[in-house]
C-alpha positions in Angstrom: 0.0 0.0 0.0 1.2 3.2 -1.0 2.1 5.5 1.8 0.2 8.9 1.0 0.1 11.9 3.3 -3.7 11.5 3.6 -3.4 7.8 5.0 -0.3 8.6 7.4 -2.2 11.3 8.8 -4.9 9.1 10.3 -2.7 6.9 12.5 -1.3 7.4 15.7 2.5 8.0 15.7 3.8 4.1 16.7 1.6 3.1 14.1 2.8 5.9 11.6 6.8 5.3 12.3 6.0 1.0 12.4 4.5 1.4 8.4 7.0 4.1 7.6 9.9 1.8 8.5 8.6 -1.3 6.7 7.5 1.0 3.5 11.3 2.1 3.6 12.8 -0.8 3.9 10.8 -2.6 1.2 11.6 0.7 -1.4 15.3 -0.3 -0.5 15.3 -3.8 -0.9 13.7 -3.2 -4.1 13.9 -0.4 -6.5 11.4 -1.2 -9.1 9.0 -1.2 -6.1 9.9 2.0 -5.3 10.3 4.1 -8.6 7.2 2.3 -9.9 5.2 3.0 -6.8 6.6 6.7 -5.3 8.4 8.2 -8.5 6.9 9.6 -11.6 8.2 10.8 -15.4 7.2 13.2 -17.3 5.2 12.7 -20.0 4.3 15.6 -22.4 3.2 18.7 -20.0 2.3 16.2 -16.6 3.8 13.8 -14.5 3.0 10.1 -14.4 3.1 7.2 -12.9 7.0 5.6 -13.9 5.8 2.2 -15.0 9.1 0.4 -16.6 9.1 -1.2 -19.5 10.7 -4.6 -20.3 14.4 -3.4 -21.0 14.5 -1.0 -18.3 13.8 -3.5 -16.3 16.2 -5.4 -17.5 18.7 -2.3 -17.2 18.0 -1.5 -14.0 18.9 -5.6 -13.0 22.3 -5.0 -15.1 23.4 -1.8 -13.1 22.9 -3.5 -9.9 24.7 -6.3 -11.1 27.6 -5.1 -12.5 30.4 -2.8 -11.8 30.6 -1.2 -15.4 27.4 -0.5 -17.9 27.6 0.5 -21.6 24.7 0.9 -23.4 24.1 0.9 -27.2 20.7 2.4 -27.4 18.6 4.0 -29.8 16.5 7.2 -29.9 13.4 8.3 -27.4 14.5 4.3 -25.3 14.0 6.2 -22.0 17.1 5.3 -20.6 18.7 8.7 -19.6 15.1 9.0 -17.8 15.5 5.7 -16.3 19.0 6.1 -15.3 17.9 9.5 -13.5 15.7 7.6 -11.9 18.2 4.8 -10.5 20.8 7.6 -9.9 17.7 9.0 -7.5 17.6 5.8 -6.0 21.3 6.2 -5.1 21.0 9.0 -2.9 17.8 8.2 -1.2 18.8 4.8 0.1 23.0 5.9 0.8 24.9 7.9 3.0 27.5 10.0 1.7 27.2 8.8 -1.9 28.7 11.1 -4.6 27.6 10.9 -8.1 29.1 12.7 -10.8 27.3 13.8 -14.5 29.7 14.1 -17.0 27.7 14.7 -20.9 28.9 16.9 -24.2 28.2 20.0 -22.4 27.9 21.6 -18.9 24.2 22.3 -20.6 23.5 18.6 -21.3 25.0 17.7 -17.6 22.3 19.9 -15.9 19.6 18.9 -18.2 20.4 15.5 -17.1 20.8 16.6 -13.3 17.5 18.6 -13.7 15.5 15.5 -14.2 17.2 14.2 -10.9 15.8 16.4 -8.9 12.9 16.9 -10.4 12.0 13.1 -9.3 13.2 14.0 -5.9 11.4 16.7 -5.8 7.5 15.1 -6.7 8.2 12.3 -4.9 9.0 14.8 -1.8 6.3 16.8 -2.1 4.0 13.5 -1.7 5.9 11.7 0.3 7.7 13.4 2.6 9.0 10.5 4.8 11.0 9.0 1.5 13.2 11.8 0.2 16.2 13.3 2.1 15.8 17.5 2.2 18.6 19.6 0.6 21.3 20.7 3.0 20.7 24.4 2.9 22.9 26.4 0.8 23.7 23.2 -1.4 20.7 23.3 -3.7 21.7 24.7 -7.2 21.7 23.7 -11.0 25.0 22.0 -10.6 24.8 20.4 -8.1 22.8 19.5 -4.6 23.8 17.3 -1.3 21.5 16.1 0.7 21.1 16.1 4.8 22.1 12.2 4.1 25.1 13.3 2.9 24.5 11.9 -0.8 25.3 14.5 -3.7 24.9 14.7 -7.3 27.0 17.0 -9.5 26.7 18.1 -12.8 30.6 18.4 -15.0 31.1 19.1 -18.5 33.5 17.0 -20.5 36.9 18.7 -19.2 40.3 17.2 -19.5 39.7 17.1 -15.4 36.5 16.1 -15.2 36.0 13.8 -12.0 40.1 14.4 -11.1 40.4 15.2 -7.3 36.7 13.8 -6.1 37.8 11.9 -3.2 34.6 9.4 -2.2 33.1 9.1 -6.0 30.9 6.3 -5.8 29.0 6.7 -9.6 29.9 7.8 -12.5 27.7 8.8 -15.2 28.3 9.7 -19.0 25.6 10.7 -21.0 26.9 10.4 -24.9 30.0 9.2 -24.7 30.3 8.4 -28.3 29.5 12.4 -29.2 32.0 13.7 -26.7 35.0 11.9 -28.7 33.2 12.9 -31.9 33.4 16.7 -30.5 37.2 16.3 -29.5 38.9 13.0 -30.3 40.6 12.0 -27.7 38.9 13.9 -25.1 37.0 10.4 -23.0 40.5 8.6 -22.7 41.5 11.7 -20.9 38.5 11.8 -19.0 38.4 7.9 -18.6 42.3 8.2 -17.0 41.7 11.2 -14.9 38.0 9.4 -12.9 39.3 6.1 -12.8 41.4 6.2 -10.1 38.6 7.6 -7.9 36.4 5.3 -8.6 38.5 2.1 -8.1 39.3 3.4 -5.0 36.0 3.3 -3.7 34.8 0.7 -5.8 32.6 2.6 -7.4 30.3 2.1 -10.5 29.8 3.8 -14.2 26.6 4.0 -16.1 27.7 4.9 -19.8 25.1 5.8 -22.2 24.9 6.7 -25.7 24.0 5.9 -29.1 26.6 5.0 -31.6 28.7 7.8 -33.9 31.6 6.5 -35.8 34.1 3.7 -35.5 36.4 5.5 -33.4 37.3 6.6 -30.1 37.0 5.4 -26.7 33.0 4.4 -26.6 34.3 2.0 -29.6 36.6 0.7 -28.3 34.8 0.0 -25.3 32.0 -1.4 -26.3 33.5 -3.4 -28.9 35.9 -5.1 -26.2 33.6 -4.5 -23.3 34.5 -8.3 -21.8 37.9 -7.1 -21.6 37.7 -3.6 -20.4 35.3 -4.9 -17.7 32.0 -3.7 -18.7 28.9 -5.4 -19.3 26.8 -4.3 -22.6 23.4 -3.1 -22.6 21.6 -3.2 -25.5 18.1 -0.9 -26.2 17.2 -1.1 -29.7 14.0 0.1 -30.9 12.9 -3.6 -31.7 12.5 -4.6 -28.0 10.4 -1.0 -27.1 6.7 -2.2 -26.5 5.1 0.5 -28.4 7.8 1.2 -31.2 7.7 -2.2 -32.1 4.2 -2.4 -33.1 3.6 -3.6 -36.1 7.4 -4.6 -36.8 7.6 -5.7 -40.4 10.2 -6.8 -43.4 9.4 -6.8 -47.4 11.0 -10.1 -48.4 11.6 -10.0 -51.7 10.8 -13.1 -53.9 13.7 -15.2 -55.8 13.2 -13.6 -59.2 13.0 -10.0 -58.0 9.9 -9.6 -59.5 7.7 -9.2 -56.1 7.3 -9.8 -52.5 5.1 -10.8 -49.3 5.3 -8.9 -46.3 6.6 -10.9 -43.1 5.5 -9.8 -39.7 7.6 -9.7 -36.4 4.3 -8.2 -34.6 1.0 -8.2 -35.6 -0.3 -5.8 -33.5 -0.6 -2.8 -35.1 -0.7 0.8 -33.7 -3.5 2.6 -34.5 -1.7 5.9 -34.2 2.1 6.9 -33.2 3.2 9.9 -30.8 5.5 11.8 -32.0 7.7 13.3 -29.3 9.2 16.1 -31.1 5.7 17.8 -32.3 3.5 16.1 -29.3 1.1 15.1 -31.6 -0.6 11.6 -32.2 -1.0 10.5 -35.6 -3.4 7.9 -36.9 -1.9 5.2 -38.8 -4.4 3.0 -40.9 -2.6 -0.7 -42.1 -5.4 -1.1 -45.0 -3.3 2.0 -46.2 -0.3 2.1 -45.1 2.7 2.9 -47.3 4.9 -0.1 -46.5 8.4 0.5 -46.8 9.6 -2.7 -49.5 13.7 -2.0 -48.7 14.5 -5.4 -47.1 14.7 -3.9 -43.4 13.0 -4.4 -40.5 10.8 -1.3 -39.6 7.8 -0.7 -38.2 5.2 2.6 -38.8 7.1 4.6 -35.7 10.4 3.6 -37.3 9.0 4.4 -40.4 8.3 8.1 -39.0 11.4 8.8 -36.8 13.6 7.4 -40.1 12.0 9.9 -42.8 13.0 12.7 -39.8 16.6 11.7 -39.5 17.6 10.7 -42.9 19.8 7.8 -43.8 22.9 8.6 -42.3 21.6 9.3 -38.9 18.9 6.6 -38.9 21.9 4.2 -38.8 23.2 5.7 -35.3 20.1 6.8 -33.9 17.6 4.2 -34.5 20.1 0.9 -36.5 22.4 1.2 -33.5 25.0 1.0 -35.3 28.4 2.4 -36.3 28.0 3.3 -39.1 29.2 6.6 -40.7 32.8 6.0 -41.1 32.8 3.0 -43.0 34.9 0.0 -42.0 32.1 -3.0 -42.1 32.9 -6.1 -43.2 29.3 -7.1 -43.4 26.3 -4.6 -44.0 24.9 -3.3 -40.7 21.6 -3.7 -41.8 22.3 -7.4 -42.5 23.6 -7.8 -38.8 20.8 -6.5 -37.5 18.0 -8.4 -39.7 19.8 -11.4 -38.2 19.8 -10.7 -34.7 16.4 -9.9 -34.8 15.2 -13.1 -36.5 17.1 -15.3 -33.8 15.9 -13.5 -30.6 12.0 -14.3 -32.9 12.9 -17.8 -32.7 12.0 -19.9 -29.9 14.6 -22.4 -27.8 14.8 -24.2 -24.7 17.5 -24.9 -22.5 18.0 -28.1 -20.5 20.6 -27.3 -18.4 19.5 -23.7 -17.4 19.7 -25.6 -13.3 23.1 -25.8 -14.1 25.7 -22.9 -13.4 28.2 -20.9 -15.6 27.7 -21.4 -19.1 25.0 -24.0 -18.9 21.8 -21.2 -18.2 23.3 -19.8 -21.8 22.6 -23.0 -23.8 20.5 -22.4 -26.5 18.5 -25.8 -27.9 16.8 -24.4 -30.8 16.3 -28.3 -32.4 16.9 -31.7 -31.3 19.7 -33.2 -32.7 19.3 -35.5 -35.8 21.8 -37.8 -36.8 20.8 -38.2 -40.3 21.5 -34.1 -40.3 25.2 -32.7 -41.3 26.0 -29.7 -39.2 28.2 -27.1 -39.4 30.6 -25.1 -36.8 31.9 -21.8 -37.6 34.5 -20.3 -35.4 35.5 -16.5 -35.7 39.2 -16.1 -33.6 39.7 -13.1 -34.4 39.6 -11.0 -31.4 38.5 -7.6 -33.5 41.5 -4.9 -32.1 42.9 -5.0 -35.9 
């Protein structure tokens, strides 16, 4: 049960403290409880209820799993949003936890910050007994501490950014990718001046971004994430609940004369928001003007593509790194194939079983009147 103001105010004060410890406690011992029952996002002009989709739930299980996070996301995901929300989380439930916000800009930083504390603050103002108060005087658009101790500040992407902050216990970068693209060079020197303050503390980093280029340290990174120590999270359109409606491919038909269309969902949306004008629009599938390129789309791809134009389609919604070349096969073709294996279904008969067992895939029974195949790739992709 959700503890309102209203309902607090009508027990006696044992009572009150008795629920307000167990409420606590349960928020802290699970945090999609709490951001899915105290916090809210904003949606248009009003706040709502933040109900998480699949893959942030899923994101929100990787950052509390793992020391090091790198996402490869694409457009309107919700995971700076979500991440704010988690970083919210942070302070509420720790003492004397510093996070840092390091993005393209000192601007992007306290955008990012801003939605922070504006979760703190609604979920304050209704629940009072939850969220820490500002220490006074520490309250600004850079930064704020709380009276637990627990701060949050805002950087831009400086040669020193993070250097000489003694205690750092999360580390956030908001479009990594675009900040090497800005100044090449410039996150290795931000990478080797944080690093040391986080690994003495043992502290975390959430990187997020979409791709740009096949370059600079977010590459690198992700590309040899097993190595660097970071765990990969993936948010492609595909796996978004409403983008995905209606997900389909033209496949074209051996003598290139025609086609069927082959559906990944069948549900189809009757209209799509468009976040940049805040309008719905209605989206009929008697006449729709399906797209007969091969790819894997869907109507709200459809509509966010013609916006961005090839080139930035590839980064923003393909996830991929496209844009300087380099492929050795077609990005497009990559992705048409992941998508088609996580469509098909497998079991896994040793998923009791630790280590490597729970990621047996059994897609078909073995036949031995079959010939199979193994393919090995060795190379270990660092030229």
């Amino acid at each position: 049960m959700k503890l309102t103001k209203k309902y607090l105010d009508t027990l006696n004060p044992e009572r009150k403290r008795e629920e307000i410890f167990f409420e606590y406690l349960k928020c802290k011992n699970d945090l999609r409880y709490c951001i899915e029952t105290y916090f809210t996002v904003l949606s248009g002009t009003k706040r709502i209820p933040f109900i998480l989709f699949p893959h942030q739930v899923d994101t929100l299980n990787a950052f509390e799993e793992f020391t090091n996070c790198i996402s490869m996301k694409s457009r309107q995901m919700g995971l700076t949003t979500f991440t704010a929300a988690y970083l919210s989380t942070l302070v509420i439930f720790n003492n004397n936890h510093k996070c840092l916000i390091i993005s393209k800009t000192l601007t992007d930083s306290k955008d990012f910050l801003k939605i922070v504390k504006d979760t703190l603050n609604d979920a304050r103002a209704n629940y009072p007994w939850l969220i820490p108060n500002y220490q006074k005087g520490y309250d600004n658009k850079e930064s704020f501490i709380l009276t637990t101790g627990s701060s949050v500040k805002a950087s831009s992407a400086s040669d020193d950014a993070g250097r000489g902050t003694p205690g750092l216990k999360t580390l956030i970068i908001d479009e990594c990718a675009f900040i090497d693209r800005r100044s090449p060079g410039k996150m290795n020197e931000i990478w080797s001046a944080v690093s040391p303050a986080l690994a003495s503390t043992q502290g975390k980093t959430i990187c997020i971004s979409t791709p740009k280029g096949t370059s600079g340290w977010y590459h690198q990174t992700y590309t040899n994430a097993k190595q660097q120590g970071f765990h990969i999270i993936d948010a492609h359109w595909s796996i978004h609940p409403e983008y995905s409606k209606g997900t389909y491919q033209w496949i074209m038909d051996d003598n290139q004369e025609g086609g069927y269309l082959k559906w990944y969902n069948e549900i189809w949306p009757d209209k799509i928001f468009d976040k940049d004008t805040g309008n719905f629009i209605k989206v009929s599938k008697k006449s729709y003007p399906f797209v007969q390129d091969g790819k894997i789309r869907s109507p709200w791809y459809d509509l966010e593509s013609k916006k961005l134009g090839p080139r930035l389609t590839k980064c923003e919604l393909d996830c991929t790194f496209a844009g300087t070349g380099g492929e050795v096969i077609d990005t497009d073709v990559l992705r048409n194939l992941q998508t088609y294996a996580e469509s098909c279904k497998y079991t896994n008969p040793y998923e009791k079983l630790a280590g490597i067992y729970r990621k047996y895939k059994l897609f078909e029974a073995y036949n031995p009147n079959h010939k199979y195949v193994i393919a090995a790739d060795p190379a270990t992709g660092d030229g």
